[in-house]
N, C-alpha and C positions, 0 to 999 in steps of 0.2 A: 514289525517284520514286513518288509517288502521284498515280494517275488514277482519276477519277472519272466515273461513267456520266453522259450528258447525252443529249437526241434535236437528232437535225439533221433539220430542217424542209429539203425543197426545192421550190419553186416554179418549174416551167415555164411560162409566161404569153405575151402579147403583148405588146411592148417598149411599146405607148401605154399599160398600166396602172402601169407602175414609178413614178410620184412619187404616184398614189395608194394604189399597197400599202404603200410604203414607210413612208408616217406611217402606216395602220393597223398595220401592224406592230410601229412604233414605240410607239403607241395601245395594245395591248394586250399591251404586258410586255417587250418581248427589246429587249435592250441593244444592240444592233446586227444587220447581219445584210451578205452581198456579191451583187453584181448581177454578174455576167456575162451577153454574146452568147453565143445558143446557136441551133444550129439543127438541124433534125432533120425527121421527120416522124410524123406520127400521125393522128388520125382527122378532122383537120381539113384536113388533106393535108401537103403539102410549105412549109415555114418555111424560109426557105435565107436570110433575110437581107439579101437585094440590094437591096430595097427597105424603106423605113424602114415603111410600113405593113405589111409583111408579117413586120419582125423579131421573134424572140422574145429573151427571157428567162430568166433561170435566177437565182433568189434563195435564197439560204442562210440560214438562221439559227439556228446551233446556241444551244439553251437548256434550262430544263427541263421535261420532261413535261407536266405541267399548261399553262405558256406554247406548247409545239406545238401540243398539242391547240383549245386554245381560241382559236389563228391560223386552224388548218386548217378547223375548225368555221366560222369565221365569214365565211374567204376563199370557203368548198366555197357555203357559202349565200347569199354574195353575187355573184360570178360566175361559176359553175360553168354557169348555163342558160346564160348569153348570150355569155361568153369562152371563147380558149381556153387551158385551163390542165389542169394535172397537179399535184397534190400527194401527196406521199411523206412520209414518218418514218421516220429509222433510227435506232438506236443508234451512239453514237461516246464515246470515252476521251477527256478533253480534263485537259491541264496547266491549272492555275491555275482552277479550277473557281468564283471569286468572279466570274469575268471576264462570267461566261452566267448 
């Protein structure tokens, strides 16, 4: 079994930005990516879900380096002042490395 290193991109957001990250996402490189309900809180206070404008988000997309970075890049600069979001990069071993 051979794994190979790939970065997983994740995005914390507000659930009203998911069909416009989405095609950006898609826009600039990654072959897919998963939307889960997430809730939590942070410096924008408490996301708990209950109500639809209040939900957040949680997107994935593991791919490669170069495709992270220049998601993170362009998500960090385009709503970073005005929404609320979190983005992260980690390392991950992924099977079938054609796939990202």
């Amino acid at each position: 079994m051979t794994l190979e290193l790939r970065k997983l991109l994740t995005i914390v957001t507000e659930a009203a930005l998911e069909h416009e990250l989405v095609r950006e996402i898609e826009r600039l490189g990654a072959h897919g990516y998963t939307v889960t309900d997430a809730r939590g809180k942070g410096g924008r206070g408490i996301r708990n879900a209950g109500w639809n404008l209040s939900a957040n988000i949680r997107i994935e997309v593991v791919c490669t380096a170069h495709t992270a970075h220049t998601i993170a890049t362009a998500l960090r600069e385009r709503y970073y002042d005005n929404y609320a979001m979190i983005l992260f990069i980690s390392d991950v071993e992924v099977l079938r490395p054609e796939k990202f």
